[in-house]
MARNUKE-886624 format. One record per residue: residue in one letter; x, y, z of N, C-alpha, C, O in turn. Coordinates in steps of 0.05 Angstrom, whole numbers, padded with zeros to 5 digits, always signed. Example, Ala and Ser with C-alpha at 12.3 -4.5 7.8 and 13.67 -1.06 7.14 Angstrom:
a+00264-00114+00156+00246-00090+00156+00264-00066+00156+00285-00066+00169
s+00257-00045+00142+00273-00021+00143+00258+00001+00157+00268+00023+00161
This chain:
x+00869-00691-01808+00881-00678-01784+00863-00655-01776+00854-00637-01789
x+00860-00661-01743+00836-00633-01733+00851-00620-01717+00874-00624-01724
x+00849-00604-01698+00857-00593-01680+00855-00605-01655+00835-00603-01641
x+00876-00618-01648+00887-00637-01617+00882-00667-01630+00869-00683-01617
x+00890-00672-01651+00902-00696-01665+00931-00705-01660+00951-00691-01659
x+00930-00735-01655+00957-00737-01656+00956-00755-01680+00939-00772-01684
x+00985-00746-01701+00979-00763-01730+01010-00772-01726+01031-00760-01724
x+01004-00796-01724+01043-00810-01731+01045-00812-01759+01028-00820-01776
x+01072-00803-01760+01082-00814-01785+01108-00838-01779+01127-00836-01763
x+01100-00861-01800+01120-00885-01793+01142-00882-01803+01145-00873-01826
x+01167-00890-01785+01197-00894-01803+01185-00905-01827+01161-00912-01828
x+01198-00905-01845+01197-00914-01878+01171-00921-01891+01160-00940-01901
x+01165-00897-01886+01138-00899-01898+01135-00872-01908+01138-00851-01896
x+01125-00875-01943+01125-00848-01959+01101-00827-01941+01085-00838-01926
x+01102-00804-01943+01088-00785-01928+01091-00755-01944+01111-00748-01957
x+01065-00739-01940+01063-00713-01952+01045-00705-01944+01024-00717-01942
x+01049-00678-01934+01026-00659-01923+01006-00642-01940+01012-00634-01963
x+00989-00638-01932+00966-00618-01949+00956-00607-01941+00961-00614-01918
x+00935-00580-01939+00925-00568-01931+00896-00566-01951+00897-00550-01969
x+00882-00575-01949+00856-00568-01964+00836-00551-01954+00816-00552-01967
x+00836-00538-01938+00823-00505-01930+00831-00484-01937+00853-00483-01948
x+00815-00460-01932+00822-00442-01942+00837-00425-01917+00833-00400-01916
x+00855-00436-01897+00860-00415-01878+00894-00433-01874+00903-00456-01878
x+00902-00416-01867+00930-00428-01860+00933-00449-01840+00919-00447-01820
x+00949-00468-01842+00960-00488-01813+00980-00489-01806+01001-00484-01819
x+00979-00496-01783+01007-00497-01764+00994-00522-01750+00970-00526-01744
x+01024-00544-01747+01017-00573-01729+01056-00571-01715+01074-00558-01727
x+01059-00584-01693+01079-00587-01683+01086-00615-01694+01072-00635-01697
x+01111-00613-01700+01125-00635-01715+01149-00644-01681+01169-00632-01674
x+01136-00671-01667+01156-00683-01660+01173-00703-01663+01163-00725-01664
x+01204-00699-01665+01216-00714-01682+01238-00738-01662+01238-00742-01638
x+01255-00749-01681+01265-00768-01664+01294-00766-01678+01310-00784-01673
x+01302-00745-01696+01324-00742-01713+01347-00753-01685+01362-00772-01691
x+01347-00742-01662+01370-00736-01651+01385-00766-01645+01410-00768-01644
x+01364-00790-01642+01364-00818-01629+01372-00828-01659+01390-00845-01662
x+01358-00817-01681+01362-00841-01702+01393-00832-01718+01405-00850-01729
x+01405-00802-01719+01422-00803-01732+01453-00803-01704+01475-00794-01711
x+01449-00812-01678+01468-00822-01663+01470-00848-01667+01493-00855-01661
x+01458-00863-01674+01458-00892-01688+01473-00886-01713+01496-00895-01710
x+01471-00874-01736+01482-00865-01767+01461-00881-01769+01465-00905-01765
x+01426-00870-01776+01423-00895-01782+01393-00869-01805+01371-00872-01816
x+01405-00854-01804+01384-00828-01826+01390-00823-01851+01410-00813-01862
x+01369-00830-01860+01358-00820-01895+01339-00807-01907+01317-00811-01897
x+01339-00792-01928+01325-00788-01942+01314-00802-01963+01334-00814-01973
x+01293-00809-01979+01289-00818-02009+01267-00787-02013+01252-00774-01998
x+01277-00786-02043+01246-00761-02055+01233-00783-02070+01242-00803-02080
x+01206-00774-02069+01181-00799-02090+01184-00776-02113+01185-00752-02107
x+01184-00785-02141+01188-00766-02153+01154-00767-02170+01144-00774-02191
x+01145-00756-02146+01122-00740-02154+01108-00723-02128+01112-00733-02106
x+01096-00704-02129+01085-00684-02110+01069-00696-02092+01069-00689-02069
x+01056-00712-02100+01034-00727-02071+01036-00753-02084+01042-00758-02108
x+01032-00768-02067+01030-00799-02069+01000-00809-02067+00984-00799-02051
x+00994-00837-02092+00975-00843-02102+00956-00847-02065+00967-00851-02044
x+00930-00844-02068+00917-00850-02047+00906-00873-02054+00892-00872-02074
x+00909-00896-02041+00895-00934-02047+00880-00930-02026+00863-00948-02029
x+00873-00914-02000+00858-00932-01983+00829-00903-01978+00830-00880-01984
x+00813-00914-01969+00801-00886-01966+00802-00874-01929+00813-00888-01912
x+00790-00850-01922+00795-00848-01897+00796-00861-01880+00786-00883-01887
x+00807-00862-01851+00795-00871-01832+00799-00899-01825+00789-00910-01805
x+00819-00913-01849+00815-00941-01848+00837-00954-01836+00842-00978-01840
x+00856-00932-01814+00866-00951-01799+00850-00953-01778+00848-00974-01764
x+00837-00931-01773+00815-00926-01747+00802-00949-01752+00810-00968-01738
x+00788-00952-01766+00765-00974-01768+00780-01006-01768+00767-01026-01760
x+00795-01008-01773+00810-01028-01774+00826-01040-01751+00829-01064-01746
x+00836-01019-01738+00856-01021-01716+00849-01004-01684+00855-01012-01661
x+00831-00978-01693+00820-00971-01674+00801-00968-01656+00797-00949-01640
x+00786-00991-01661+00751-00989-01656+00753-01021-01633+00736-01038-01627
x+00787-01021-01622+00781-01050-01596+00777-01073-01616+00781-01094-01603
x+00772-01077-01642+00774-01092-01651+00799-01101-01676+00806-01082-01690
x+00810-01122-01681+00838-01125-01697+00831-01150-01716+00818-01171-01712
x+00841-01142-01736+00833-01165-01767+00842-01184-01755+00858-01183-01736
x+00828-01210-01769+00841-01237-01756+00861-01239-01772+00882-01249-01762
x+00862-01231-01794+00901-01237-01807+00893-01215-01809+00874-01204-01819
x+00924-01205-01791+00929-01182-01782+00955-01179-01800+00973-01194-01791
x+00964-01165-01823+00981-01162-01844+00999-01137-01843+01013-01131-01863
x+01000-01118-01809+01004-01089-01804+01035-01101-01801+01038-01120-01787
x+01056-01091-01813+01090-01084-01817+01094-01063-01794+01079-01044-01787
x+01119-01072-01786+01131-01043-01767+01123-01048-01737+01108-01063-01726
x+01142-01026-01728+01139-01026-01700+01129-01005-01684+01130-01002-01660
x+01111-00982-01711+01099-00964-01698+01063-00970-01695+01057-00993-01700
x+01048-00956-01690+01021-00970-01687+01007-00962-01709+01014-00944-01724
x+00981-00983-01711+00977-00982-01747+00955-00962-01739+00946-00960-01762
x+00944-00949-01728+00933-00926-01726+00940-00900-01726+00947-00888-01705
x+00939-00890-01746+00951-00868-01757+00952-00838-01743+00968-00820-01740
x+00917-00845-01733+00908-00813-01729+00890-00819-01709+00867-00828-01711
x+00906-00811-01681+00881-00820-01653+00876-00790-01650+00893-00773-01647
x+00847-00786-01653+00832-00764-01658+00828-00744-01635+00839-00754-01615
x+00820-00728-01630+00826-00718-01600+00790-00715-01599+00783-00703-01579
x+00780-00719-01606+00744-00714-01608+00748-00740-01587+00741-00735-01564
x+00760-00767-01593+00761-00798-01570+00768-00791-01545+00756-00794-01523
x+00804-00774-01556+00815-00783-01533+00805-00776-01525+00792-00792-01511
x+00797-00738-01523+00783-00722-01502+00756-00734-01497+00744-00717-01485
x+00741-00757-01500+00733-00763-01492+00731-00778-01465+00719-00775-01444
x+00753-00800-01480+00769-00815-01457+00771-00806-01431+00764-00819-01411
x+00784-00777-01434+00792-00767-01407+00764-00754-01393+00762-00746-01370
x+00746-00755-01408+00726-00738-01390+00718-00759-01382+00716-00756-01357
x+00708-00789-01391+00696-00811-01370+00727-00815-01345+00722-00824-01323
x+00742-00812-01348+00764-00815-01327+00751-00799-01299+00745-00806-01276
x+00748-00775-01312+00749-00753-01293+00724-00756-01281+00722-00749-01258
x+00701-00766-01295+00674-00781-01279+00671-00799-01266+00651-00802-01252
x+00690-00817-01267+00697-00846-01254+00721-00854-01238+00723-00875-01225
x+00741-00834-01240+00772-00850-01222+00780-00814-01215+00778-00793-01228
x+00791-00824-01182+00804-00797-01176+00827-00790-01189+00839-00805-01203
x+00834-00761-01182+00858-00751-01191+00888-00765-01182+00895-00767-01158
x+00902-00774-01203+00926-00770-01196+00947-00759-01183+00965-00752-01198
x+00950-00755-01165+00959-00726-01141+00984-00713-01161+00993-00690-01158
x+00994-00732-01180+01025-00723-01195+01015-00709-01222+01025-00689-01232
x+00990-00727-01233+00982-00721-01267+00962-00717-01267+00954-00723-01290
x+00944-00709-01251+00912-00709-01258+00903-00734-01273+00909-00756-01265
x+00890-00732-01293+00880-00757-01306+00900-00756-01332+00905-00734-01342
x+00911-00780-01341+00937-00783-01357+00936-00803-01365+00938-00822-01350
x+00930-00807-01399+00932-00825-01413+00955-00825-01425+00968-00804-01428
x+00968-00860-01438+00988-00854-01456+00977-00876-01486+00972-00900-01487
x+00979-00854-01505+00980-00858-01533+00977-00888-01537+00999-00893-01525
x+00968-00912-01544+00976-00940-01536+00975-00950-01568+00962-00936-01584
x+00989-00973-01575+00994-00986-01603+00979-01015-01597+00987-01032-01582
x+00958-01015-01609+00930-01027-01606+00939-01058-01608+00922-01076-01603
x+00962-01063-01616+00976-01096-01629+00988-01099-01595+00981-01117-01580
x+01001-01083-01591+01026-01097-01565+01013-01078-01539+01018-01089-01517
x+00996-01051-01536+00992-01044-01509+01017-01023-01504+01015-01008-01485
x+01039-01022-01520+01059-01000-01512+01049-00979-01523+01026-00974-01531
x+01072-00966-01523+01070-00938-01531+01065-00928-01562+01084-00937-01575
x+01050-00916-01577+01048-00908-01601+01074-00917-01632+01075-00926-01655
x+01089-00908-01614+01117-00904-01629+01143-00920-01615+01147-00923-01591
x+01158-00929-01634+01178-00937-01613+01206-00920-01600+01222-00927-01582
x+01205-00903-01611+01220-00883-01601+01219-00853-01584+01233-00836-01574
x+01185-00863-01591+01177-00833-01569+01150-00843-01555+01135-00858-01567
x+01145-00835-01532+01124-00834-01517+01104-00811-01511+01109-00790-01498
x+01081-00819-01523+01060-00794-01526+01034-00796-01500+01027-00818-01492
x+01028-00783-01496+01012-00773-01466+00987-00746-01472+00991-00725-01485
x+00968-00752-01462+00947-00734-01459+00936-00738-01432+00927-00757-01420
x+00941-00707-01426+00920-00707-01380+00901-00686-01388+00899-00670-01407
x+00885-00694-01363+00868-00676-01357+00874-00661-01329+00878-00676-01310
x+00876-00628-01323+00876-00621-01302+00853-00607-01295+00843-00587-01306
x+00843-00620-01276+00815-00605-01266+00823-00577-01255+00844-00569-01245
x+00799-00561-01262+00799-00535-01257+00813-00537-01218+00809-00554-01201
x+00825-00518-01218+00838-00515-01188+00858-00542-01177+00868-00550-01157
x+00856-00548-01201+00879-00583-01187+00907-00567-01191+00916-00553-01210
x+00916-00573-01171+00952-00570-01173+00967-00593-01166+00963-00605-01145
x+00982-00600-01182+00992-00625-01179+01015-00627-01158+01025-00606-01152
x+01023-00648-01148+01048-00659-01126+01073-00654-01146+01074-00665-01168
x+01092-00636-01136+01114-00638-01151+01132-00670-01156+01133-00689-01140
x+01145-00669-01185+01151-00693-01202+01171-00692-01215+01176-00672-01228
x+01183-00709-01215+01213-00707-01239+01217-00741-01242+01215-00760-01227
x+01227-00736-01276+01235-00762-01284+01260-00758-01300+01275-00740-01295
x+01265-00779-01321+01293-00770-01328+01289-00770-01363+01308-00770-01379
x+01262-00770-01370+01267-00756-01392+01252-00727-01397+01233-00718-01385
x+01262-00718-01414+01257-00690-01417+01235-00689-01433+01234-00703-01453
x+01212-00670-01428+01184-00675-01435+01179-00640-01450+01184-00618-01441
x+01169-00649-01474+01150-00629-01491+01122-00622-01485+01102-00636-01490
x+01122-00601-01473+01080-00600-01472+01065-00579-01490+01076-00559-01499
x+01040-00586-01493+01029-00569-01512+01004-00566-01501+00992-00587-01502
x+00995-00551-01493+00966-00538-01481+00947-00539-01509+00951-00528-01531
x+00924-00561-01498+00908-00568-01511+00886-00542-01519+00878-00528-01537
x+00884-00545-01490+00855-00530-01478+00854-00517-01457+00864-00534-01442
x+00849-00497-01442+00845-00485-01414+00862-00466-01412+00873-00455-01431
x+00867-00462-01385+00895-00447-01385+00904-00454-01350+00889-00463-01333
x+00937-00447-01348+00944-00453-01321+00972-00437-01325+00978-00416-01337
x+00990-00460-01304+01014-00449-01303+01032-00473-01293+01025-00490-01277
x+01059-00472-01306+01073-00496-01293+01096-00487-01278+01109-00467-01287
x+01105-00501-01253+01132-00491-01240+01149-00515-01242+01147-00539-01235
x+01170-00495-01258+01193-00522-01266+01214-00512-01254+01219-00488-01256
x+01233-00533-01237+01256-00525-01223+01252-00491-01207+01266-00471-01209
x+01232-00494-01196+01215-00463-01180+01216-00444-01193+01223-00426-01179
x+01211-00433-01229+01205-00417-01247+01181-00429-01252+01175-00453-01256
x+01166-00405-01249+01126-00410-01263+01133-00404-01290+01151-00387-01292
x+01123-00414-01313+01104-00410-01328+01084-00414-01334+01073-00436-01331
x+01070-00388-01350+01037-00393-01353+01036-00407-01385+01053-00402-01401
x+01016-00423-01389+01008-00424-01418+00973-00430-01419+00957-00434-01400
x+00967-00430-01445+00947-00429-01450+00940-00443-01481+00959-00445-01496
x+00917-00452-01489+00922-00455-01521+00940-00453-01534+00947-00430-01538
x+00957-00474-01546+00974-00469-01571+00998-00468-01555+01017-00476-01568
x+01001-00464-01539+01027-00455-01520+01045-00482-01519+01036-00504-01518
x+01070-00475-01520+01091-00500-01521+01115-00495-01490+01125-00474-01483
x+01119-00521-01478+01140-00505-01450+01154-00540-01461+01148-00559-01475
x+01172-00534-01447+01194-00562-01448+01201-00564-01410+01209-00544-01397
x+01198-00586-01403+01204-00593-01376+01237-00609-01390+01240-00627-01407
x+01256-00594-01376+01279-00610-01378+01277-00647-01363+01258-00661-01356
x+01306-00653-01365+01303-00679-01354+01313-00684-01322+01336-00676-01319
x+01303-00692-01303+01307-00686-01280+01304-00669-01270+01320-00663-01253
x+01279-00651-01276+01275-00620-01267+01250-00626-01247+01233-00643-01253
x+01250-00618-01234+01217-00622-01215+01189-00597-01217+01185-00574-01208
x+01179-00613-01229+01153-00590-01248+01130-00604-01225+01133-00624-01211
x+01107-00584-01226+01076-00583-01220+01065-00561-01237+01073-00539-01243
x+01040-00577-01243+01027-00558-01259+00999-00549-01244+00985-00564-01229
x+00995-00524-01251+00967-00510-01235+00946-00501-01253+00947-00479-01263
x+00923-00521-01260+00904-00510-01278+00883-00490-01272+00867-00495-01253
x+00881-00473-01282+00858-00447-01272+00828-00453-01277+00809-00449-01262
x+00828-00467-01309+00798-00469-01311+00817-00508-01321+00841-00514-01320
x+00797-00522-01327+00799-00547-01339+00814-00548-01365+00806-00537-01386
x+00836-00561-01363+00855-00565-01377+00873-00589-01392+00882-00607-01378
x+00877-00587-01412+00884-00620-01425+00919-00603-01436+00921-00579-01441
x+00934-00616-01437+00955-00616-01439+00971-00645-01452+00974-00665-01438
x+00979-00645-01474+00989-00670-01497+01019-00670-01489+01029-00647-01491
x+01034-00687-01482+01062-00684-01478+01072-00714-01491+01061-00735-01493
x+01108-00703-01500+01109-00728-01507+01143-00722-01499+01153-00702-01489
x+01156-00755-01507+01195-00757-01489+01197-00781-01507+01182-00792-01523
x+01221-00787-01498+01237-00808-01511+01226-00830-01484+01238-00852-01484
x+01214-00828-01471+01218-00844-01450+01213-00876-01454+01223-00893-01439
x+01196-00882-01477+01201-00901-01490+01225-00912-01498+01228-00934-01487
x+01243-00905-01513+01273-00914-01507+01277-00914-01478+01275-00935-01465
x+01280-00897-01471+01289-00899-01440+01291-00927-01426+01309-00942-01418
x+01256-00925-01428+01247-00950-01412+01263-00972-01418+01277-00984-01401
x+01261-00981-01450+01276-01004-01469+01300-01008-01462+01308-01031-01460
x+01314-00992-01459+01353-00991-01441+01351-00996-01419+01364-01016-01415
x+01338-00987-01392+01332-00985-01368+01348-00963-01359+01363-00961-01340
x+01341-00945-01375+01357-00910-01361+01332-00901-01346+01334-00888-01325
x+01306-00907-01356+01279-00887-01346+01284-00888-01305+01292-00906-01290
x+01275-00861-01302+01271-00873-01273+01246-00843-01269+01241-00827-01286
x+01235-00845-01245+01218-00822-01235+01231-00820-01207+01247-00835-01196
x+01215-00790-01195+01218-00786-01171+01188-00773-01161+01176-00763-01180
x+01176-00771-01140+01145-00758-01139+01151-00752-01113+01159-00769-01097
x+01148-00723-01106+01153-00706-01082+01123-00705-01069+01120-00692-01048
C-alpha cells in the first residue's frame, strides 16, 4: 500500500494490516457495514493468530489479473475483483493519457471507474470506486445522482459547491456529496480526486438515476 492506492479487501477473506515503516499511517477505510447488516447478513471470525501465513509473494494479483492479461484456467472465487491493489503510480497514469487524448467531461473532467478485470464492472460488488482528473481552471457543469458519494483529494487543490455551499479541499481532505445534492467542482491547480457510493447496488436494483444541469 502507497499513497493514492486503492486496496480491496474481499467479503470472507482473512485480512490484517501492517505497517513496516518507521512513520505512522493513516488509509481511509470504505465500508459497506450499512448494506450488509440490513440484509442480517454480518460476521465476525478471529484467526487465532496475529498475521496470517503469507503463500503468495507480491504483486501477484497484479501480474496475474492486472497486466490486460487473464490465466487460461482462471481459478479466482468471489464476486469482488481478483486484483487486490490498483496502484495509483497506473491509475494516475491512466488519467494523464486521457487528458492528452479525449476532451473534458463538462460534468467529471476525466473519470475513470475502478473496473474487475473478469466481468468489466465495478471493483466490488457493493460499492463503486472512481478516480478524475480536474484540469487546472476546469469547473465542472453542475450534477446530481442518487447515490451519495465520498471524495478524497488525491492531489491539487480546488473547491466543491454542493447544494450552493463551497467547500475547499486539498490533499488528504475528505467532503461527502449527499444523495441528490447538485455539486460542481472547481480545480485551482490540476487535480485528481478518488470517490466512491453504493451506486453499484443501486444500479443492480434499478434505484440509480443522474441528473446533469
Amino acid at each position: 500500500m502507497s499513497p493514492g492506492d486503492f486496496v480491496i479487501t474481499p467479503s470472507m477473506a482473512w485480512h490484517d494490516h501492517g505497517n513496516h515503516s518507521d512513520e505512522p499511517m493513516v488509509w481511509l477505510d470504505g465500508l459497506d457495514i450499512p448494506i450488509v447488516q440490513f440484509f442480517d447478513a454480518s460476521f465476525v471470525e478471529d484467526l487465532d493468530q496475529d498475521e496470517q501465513e503469507i503463500t503468495q509473494p507480491p504483486n501477484t494479483s497484479q501480474a496475474l489479473f492486472g497486466e490486460g492479461l487473464l490465466p487460461v484456467e482462471n481459478s479466482h472465487q468471489g464476486s469482488c475483483s481478483p486484483v487486490f491493489n490498483y496502484t495509483y503510480e497506473k491509475s494516475r497514469a491512466a488519467l494523464q493519457t486521457l487528458k492528452q487524448t479525449c476532451e473534458n467531461n463538462p460534468h467529471h473532467g476525466q473519470k475513470l471507474h475502478y473496473a474487475n478485470p473478469l466481468d468489466g464492472g465495478y471493483a466490488m460488488p457493493t460499492m463503486a470506486t472512481f478516480l478524475q482528473l480536474l484540469q487546472k481552471k476546469f469547473t465542472s457543469q453542475p450534477y446530481r445522482s442518487t447515490d451519495a458519494s465520498v471524495f478524497v483529494c488525491v492531489e491539487g487543490s480546488g473547491s466543491s459547491t454542493i447544494n450552493g455551499q463551497v467547500f475547499s479541499w486539498g490533499p488528504r481532505d475528505i467532503f461527502v456529496v449527499p444523495s441528490w445534492q447538485w455539486v460542481s467542482h472547481k480545480a485551482n491547480t490540476d487535480s485528481v480526486l478518488f470517490s466512491f457510493s453504493d451506486r453499484a447496488v443501486q444500479e443492480k436494483l434499478g434505484f440509480w438515476r443522474e441528473q446533469k444541469g
